[in-house]
N, C-alpha and C positions, 0 to 999 in steps of 0.2 A: 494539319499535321498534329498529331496527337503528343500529349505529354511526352510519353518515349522517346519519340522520332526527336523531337524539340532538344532531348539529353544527351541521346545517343549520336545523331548526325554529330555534332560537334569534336565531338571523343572521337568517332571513325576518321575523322577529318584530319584528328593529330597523328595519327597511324601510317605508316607505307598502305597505298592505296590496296597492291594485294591482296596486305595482308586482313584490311578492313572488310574487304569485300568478302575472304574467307570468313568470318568472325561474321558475318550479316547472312549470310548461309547456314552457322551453325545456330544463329537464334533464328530463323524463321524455321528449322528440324526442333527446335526446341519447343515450338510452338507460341513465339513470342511474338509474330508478327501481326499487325492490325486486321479484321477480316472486314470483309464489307462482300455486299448481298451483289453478283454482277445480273442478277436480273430483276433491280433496283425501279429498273424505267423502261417498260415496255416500248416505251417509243425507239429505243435502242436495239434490240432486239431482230438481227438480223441475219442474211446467208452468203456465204462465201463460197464459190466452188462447190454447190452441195452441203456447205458444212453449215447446220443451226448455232449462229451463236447469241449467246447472251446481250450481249453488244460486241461495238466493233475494236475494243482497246485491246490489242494485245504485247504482251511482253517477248522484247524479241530476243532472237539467240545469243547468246552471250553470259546471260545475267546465272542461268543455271546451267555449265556446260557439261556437268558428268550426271544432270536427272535428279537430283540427290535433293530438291525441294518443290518439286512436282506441285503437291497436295498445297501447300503453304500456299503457295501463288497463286494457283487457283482460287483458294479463299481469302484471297485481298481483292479480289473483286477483277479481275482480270477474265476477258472474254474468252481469250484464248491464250496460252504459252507452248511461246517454241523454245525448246531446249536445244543442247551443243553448242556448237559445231562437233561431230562424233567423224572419226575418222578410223578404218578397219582394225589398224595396232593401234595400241596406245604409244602416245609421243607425249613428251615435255613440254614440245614448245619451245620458245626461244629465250636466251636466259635473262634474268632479272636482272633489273628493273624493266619492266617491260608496259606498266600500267602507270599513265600519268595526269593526274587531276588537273587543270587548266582551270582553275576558283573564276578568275578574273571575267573570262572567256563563258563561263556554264558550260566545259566543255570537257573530253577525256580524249586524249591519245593512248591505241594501244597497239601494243604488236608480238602478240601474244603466240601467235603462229600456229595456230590449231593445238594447245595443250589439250588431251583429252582422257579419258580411262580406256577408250576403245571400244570400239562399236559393240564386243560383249557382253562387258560390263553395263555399259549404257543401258540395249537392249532389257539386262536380267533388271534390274531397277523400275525402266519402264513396266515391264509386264505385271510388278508386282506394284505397282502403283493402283492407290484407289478408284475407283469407277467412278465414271462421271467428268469431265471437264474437256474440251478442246486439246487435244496435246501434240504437236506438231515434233519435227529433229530437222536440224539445219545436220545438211550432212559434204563431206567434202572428202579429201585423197591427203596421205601422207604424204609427208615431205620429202623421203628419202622413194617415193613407188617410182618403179617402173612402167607402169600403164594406170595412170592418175585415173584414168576414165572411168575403167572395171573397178575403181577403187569406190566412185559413190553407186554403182550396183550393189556394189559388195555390203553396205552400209545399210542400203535401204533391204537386201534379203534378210541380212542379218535383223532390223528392228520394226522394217516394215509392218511385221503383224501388231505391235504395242504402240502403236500411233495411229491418229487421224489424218496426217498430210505430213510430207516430207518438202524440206526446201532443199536447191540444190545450190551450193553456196560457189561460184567460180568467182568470187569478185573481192574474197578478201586480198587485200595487200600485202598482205605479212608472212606467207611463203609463195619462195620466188616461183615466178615467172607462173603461177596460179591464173591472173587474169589472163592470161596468153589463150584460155577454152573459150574466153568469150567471143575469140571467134570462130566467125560461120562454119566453118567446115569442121574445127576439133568442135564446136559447140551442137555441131548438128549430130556427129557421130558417139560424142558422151549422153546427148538427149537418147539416143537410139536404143543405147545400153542399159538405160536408168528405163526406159519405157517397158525393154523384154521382163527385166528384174521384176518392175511392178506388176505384168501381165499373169507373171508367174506365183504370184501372191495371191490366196485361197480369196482374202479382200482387198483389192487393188485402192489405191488410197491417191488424191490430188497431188500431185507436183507440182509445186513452184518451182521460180527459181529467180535468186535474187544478182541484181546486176548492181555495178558499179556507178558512181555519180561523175564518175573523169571520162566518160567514152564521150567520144567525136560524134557529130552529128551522122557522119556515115557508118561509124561502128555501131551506133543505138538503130541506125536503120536497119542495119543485115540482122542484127541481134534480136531485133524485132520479128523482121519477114522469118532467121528462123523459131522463132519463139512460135508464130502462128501457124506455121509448117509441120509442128511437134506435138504430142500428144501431153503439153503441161496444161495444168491446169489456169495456171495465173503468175502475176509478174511481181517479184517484190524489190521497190527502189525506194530508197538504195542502201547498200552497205556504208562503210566509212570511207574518208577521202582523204587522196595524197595532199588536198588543196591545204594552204596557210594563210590564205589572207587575211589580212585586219587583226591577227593575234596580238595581244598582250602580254600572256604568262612569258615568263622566265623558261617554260618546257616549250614553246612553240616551235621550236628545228626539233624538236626528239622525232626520230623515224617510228612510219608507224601508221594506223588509220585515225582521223581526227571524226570524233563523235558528238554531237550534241547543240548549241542553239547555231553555232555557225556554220553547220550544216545546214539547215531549213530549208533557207532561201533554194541552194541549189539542190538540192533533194527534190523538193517539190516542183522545182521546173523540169526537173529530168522524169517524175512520176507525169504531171501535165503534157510533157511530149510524148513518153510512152500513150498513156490515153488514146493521144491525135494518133499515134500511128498503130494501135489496134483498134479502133474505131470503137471502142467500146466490149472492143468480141472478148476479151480475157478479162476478169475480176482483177484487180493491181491493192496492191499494199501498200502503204505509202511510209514509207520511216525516215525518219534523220531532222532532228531538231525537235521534235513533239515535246514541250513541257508545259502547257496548257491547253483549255478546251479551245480558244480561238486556234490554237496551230494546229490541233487534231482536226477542227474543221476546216481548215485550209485544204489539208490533205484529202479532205472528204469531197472538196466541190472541188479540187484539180483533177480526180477519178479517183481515188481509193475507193475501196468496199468494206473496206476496214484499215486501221494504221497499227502501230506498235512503238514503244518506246523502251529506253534503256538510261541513258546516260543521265536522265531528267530525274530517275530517282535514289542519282548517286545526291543529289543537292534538294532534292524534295523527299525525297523517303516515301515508302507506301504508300502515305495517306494523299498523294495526289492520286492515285487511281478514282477513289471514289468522288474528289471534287473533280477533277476531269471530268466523270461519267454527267457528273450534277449541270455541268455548265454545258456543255456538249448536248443533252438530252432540252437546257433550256435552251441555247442557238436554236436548233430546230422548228422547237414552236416559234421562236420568234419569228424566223423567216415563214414558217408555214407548212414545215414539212413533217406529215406523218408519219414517216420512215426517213433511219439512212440511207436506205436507197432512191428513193427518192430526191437524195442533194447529191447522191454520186455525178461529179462531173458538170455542175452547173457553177461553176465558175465562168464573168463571161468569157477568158482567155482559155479556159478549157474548152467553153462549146463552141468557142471560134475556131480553135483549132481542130477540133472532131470535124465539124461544118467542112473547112476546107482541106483535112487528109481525108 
């Protein structure tokens, strides 16, 4: 962590969490924030879906939701960043206090409910963004739509052309009855939608789509077979969770999706079952709890292709990016592996589970 990080964390810390996280957006447009090289370690250095990346660290949706520090992220050393959640109109979101620090915990509740500028504001932003970097949009339906479905087509025509890969987000918590697409039949027929939209784009770009860490063993099944049924690219687990166990902070009952180390454990079991039940055939993501290189590798041999983090550097600041990347890039050699992909899924409970789905 650098000087900065070491002054500033502390100061943001006495702040409403919002409003710090606003204030950490306008110094990294300011140009204040730490850079570091993300193709530092060749050994890193690898492909998603088609997509070249520098390494496999990416910053996941949340951190910048209206595009508005694109370039900054990128140059902290970040492989890839996904921005939003972008949703067609612009909405509020749900009202404040709605962001809540869990110190105790290394954790953040939030339930924010898709605040956004709107998928055209977003879009203009993107397109005038500098060239060069990975840049993904978590994209999802307004709160108040009548046909949520056409609402992530609508998203992805509207910004489709200024991105490399769109995520399709049905699993946040925080407006209602949202996770209800995750299943099979709304989930096959919102896939269907979001597929024509892509088809219809001059360059058709990877779909993800990120699922929940509370679905049932038979919800993660059907969610599966349709995931493998559908023209996405890859799987990203997981979002945040209804779950509260083990909490300490004074905020642990605030409603909301709970983010950050007490997530891991179940995160990465829900990414390891996904693995076993696509056999390997779809690239997976792996987020929830990532605040050092041993947990980024975890992610990496339960089946990631790459991981992402957030909440890790509301209490680490930037400057974990580039010691992640340091210690992740030394795991490797130590085990022996020339590439990330080459550890994708070599956990022995991952390959036992591949083995027998």
């Amino acid at each position: 962590m650098s000087l900065g990080e070491r002054l500033a964390l502390p100061l943001l810390h006495r702040l409403d969490p919002e409003t710090a996280h606003g204030l950490a957006l306008r110094a990294l447009r300011a140009g204040l924030a730490p850079r570091a090289d993300a193709a530092a370690f060749p050994r890193l250095a690898t492909r998603l879906a088609g997509l070249d990346l520098p390494n496999p660290l990416g910053l996941a949706a949340g951190f910048d939701k209206n595009a508005r520090a694109v370039g900054p992220l990128l140059a902290a050393g970040f492989g890839f960043v996904e921005v939003g959640a972008a949703t067609p109109l612009p909405q509020p979101g749900n009202p404040r206090p709605r962001l809540f620090r869990l110190a105790e915990d290394r954790a953040v509740i939030n339930r924010f409910g898709f605040n956004n500028d709107g998928a055209a504001a977003i879009a203009a932003r993107l397109a005038a963004r500098p060239r060069g970097g990975i840049v993904g949009l978590n994209i999802g339906a307004n709160k108040t739509s009548a046909d949520r479905a056409a609402d992530y087509a609508a998203v992805l025509a509207a910004a489709g052309p200024y991105v490399d890969f769109v995520t399709v987000n049905v699993s946040s918590p925080n407006t209602e009855r949202l996770r209800d697409l995750q299943g099979a039949d709304a989930l096959r027929g919102l896939l269907a939608g979001v597929a024509a939209a892509n088809s219809a784009l001059a360059r058709p770009v990877p779909i993800f789509l990120k699922i929940a860490p509370d679905l049932a063993e038979a919800e993660l099944e059907a969610l599966v077979a349709v995931a493998l049924e559908s023209e996405i690219a890859g799987i990203v687990a997981t979002n945040t969770t209804l779950a509260r166990d083990g909490l300490r902070s004074r905020h642990r009952a605030e409603a909301g999706g709970l983010s950050g180390t007490p997530l891991l454990a179940r995160s990465t079991a829900v990414l390891a079952r996904v693995h076993a039940l696509t056999g390997g055939r779809l690239p997976l993501v792996g987020v929830g709890g990532v605040g050092s290189a041993e947990e980024a590798y975890a992610k990496i041999r339960a089946g990631a292709s790459a991981v992402q983090l957030y909440t890790a550097l509301v209490y680490q600041g930037l400057g974990l990016v580039p010691r992640l990347l340091a210690g992740l890039d030394a795991l490797l050699a130590r085990d022996g592996f020339a590439s990330v992909a080459e550890a994708v899924g070599t956990a022995p409970q991952a390959a036992r589970a591949s083995s027998a789905g």
